[in-house]
Structure formats: C-alpha cells, structure tokens
N, C-alpha and C positions, 0 to 999 in steps of 0.2 A: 660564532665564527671568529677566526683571527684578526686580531686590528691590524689597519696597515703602518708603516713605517716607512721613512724616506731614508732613502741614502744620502752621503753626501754630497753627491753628484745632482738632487734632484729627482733621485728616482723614486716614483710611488712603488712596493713593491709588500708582498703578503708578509707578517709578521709569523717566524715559528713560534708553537706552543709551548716550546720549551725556553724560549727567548724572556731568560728574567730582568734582561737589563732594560728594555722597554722601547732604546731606540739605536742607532747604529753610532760607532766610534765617527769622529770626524774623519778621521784619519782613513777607514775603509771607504774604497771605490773603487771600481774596474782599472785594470792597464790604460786602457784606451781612453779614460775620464782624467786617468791622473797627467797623460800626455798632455790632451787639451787644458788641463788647470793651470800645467808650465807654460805652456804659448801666452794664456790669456792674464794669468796671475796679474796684478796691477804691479809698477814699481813704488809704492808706498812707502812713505817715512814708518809708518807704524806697522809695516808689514811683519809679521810674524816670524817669515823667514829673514827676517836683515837684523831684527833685534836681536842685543843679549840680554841675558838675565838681568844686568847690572840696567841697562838702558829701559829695560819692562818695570822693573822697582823700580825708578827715578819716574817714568810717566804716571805710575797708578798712584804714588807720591804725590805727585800735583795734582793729579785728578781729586786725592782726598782732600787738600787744599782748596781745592775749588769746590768742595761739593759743603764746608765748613762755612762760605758764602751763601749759602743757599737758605730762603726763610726755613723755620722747624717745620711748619704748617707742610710743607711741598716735599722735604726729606724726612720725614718723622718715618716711615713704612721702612722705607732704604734704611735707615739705622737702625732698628728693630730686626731686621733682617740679616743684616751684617753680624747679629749680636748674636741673632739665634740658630740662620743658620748659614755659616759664613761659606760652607763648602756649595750648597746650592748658589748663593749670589755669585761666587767665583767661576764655575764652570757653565750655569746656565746663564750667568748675565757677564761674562767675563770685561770689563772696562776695558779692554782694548777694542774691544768690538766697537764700542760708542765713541771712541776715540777715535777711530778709523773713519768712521758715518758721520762726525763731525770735521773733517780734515783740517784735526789737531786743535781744532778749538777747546781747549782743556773743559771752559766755565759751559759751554753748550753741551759737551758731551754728560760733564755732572748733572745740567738740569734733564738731561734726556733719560738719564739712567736712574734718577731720584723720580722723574715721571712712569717711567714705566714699572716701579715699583709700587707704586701709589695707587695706577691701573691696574693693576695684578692683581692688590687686594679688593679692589670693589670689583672684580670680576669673579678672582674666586671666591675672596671671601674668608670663610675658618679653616679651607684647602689651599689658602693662597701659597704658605709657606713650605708644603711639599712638592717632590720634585714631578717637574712635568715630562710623565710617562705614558706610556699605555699599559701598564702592569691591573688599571682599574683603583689601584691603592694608592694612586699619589693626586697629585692636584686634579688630573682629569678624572670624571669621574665615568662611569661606562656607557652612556648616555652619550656624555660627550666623545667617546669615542668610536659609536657606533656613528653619529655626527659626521664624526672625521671619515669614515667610512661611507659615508653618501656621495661624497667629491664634489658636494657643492662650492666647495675649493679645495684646489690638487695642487703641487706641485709636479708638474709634466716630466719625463724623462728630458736628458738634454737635447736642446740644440743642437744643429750641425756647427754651429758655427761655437756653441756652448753658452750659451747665452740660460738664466735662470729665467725658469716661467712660472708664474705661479695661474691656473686658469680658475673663475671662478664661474658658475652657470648655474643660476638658482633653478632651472629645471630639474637638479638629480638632485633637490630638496626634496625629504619627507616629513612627516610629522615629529621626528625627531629634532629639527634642525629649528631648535628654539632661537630666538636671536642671540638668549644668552649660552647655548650650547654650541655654536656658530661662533661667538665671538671667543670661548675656552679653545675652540678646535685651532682659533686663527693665532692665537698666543703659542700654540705646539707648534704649528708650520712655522711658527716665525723663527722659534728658537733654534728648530734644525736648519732655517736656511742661514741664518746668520754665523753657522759655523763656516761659510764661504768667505772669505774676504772679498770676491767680488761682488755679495749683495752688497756689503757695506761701504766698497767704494763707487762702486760702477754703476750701481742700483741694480732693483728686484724690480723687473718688468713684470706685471698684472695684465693680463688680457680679459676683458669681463665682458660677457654675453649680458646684452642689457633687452632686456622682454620684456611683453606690457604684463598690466596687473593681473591678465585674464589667465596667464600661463603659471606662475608663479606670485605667493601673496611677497609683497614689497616692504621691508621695516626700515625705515627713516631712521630709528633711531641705530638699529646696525650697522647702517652705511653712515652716517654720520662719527660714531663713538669709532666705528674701526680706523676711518680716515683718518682722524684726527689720533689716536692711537699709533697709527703710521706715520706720519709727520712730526709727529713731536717726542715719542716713547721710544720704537721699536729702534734697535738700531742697525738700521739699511736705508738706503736711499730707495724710493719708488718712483716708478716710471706705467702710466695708464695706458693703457688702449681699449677702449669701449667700443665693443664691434657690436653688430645689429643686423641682422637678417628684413629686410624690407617688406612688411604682408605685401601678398599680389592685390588685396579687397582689404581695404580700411583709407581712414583716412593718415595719409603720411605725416600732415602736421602733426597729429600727437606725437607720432616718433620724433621729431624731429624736437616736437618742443619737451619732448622724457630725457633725450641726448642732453639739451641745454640746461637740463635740471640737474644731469648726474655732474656735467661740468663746472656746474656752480657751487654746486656743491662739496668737491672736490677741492674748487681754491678758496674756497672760504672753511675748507676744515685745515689750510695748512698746506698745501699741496701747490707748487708752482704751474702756471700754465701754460708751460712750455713741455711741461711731462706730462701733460694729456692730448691724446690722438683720439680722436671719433671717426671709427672705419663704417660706412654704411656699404651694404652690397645688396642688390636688388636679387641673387641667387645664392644658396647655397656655397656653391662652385666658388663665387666668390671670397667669400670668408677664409675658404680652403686656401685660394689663393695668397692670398692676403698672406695669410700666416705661413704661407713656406716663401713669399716672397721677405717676410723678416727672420728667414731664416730657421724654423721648425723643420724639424723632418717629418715623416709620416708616422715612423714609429711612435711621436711624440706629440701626436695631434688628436685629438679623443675623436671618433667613431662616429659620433654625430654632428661630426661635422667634416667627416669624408674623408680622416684617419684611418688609423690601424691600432690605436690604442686603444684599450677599453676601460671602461670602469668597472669590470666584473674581478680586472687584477687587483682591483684592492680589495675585496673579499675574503 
C-alpha cells in the first residue's frame, strides 16, 4: 500500500503512487492553514520571512565559523556530508532551522547540527547519506516505512488553535516497529516538521500514551536515544505531555511510579522540567477531554480515544 506523507500543516495524509518526490513542498497547505500560520508565525530575528539573502549568507557564515570550533571527533560526519552531499544538508538540514531552535546562539546551533549529523549515521548508517523519502530508495528503507505507517507516532492534523502535535501510542505498534525502525521513521517526522518555524521556535508539543508492559513491549533504549536525540540534535524545541488512562483493577502505584520513570527520564536525556506535563484520567472521557481542553479538535484526535480521526488514513 501507499506510505503516508505529511503536509506542512501537520497533516498525516495517503501518499499518491505516482508521487516521485517522496514528501510534500514546505510551501503546499490548505487556505485555511496558511491563514492560521500568519496569525501564529513567531516574530523572529531569524524568521525566514524578515530575512534577505544578504543577511541568510552572513548568518550561515557564522554558523560555519562556529562549527570550525567544534572538536573533529563531534563534526567529522557534518563535514563529510557537506562534502558529498551538500544539496541534502542544505535543504533537509537547512542551518537556519537550528539557528532559529537555538535563539541565535550561533556556537549551540553548530553543535546541534554537527550532533544531528553524527545520529544520522549511526542510525542509518551506509543509507545515512540519502535523502529521507518514502520513494523506499533513499535513507528509509521500506520496513521503515511501513513503520511509519503503524502511527505509533503521527503527526495529527492541526489544532484549532494550530498548535503542532506530534501523538505517539505504542499500542498501534506491530512487529514491524523495531526500536531501530521506530527511531528511522522519527528522524522523517522530524524533518517534515521542522520545515514549520514554529516547531523551532515555539516547540513541537508530543503528547504520549504511556501503558504498562502488558499492552505494549517497552525499549529503554528508544525512549532514551530519541530524547536525547530531541534535546540536543533535532532542530525544534519539545514540549511533553504523558497522558495515562487509569486501569479500574490493578495496582495504581505502578502507574504512578512508570509516570516518574518516563519523567526522569526525560530530564536526564536533556529535556527541561517545566516541559513535562503528566495528565492521569481515571476515564477514557477524560483524556478526550484533556486534549480539546489544550485545544485539539475532533478531527485531530485519533479514534481511540474518542476522536474522529483514524489511522486507517494513513494506509
């Protein structure tokens, strides 16, 4: 079947078979998305829309200044890259993005963008250096995009308010969703969200269903390497919320003490603790709640959990 593809609005949505380019232009989204992107656009120094050419060359100037600071050992990938294949670093990793995610910190944004190049290759690997598609022929591989296709993490349509979500819910994991095919699928979400300027300034809100081990098997080392991954590589700011459904029969301290595991975990991969929220709801109803009290719509709230959205649309 067809993989899916996000717009730049955030929207999960079916890939045509005829679709060679693999993912959508930043540039394409509804009327109605592009209205909301003018209300919310940040006013940023390094905004895209305020820059000129002249002032884009001068920053990505410094940035390589700053990136010349940097030991070999930590940029050695990033310059290999740059060398061989300069048109993928520019468009999938464009240096303004990490300059934005660092607000203007030249020497942070270099190490962010030397780190995420570093990840890349021990992620992908001898696919590191092609581009990240769904064509099957580029860095992901069809595995991983059948992966992507599970929606054990999605990017949700938007917000009413336009707010970016990304949900992640190890239930609509299958045998597929290797940790390392899981962590390929999360390097593709990132790169289509990061063509938003407001992930990278305002952050990428994560909303993640957190279940015990009985429901879904648990990889420590996924949620550790992604966190840390997000915190110090990607370039967007992240913002948690770990919701949790309450059994009616069990005991609630394990819940309670699995919440304080994923939160320590989270600031000890990098992650401030001011950007994690732990929603517990003793009903379903509630969760729903929750999440159109922070502003979701129905259209953009999956199904099981009392939405309108499904995961059968990205098939």
């Amino acid at each position: 079947s067809a993989a899916p593809i996000l717009n730049n609005n955030g929207t999960a949505h079916r890939r045509n078979q005829d679709d060679a380019g693999g993912e959508q232009s930043a540039a394409e989204s509804t009327n109605g998305d592009n209205l909301a992107q003018q209300v919310t656009m940040p006013h940023h120094k390094y905004s895209e829309q305020k820059m000129t050419e002249e002032e884009r060359a001068q920053v990505i100037e410094e940035l390589d200044k700053a990136v010349r600071s940097i030991p070999l050992d930590d940029k050695r990938v990033y310059l290999e890259a740059v060398e061989q294949i300069p048109h993928i670093v520019s468009t999938e990793t464009d240096p303004l993005q990490f300059v934005r995610c660092c607000d203007g910190d030249l020497w942070a944004a270099a190490k962010r963008l030397c780190r995420y190049w570093k990840e890349r290759r021990e992620i992908f690997q001898e696919r590191a250096f092609l581009p990240l598609n769904l064509t099957g022929r580029g860095a992901m591989t069809k595995e991983d995009i059948l992966c992507l296709q599970s929606g054990a993490e999605v990017i949700l349509p938007s917000s009413t308010t336009g707010k970016p979500i990304l949900f992640a819910d190890r239930r609509q994991m299958t045998s597929l969703n290797t940790p390392m095919n899981r962590m390929r699928a999360l390097f593709y979400l990132a790169m289509i969200a990061a063509k938003d300027e407001r992930y990278q300034t305002d952050g990428f809100n994560i909303y993640m269903m957190v279940v015990t081990p009985r429901i879904a098997q648990h990889s420590q080392w996924y949620n550790k390497k992604s966190w840390e991954i997000g915190a110090y590589a990607f370039p967007m700011k992240t913002k948690f919320t770990l919701l949790c459904h309450l059994p009616k029969i069990g005991k609630h301290y394990v819940v309670q003490n699995m919440m304080a595991l994923y939160v320590k975990t989270l600031t000890e991969a990098g992650h401030e603790f001011a950007n994690v929220e732990v929603y517990i709801g003793a009903e379903k109803e509630d969760l729903l709640q929750k999440l159109l009290d922070d502003g979701l719509a129905m259209e953009g709230i999956p199904s099981t959990l009392g939405g309108s959205w499904c995961y059968s649309s990205l098939l």
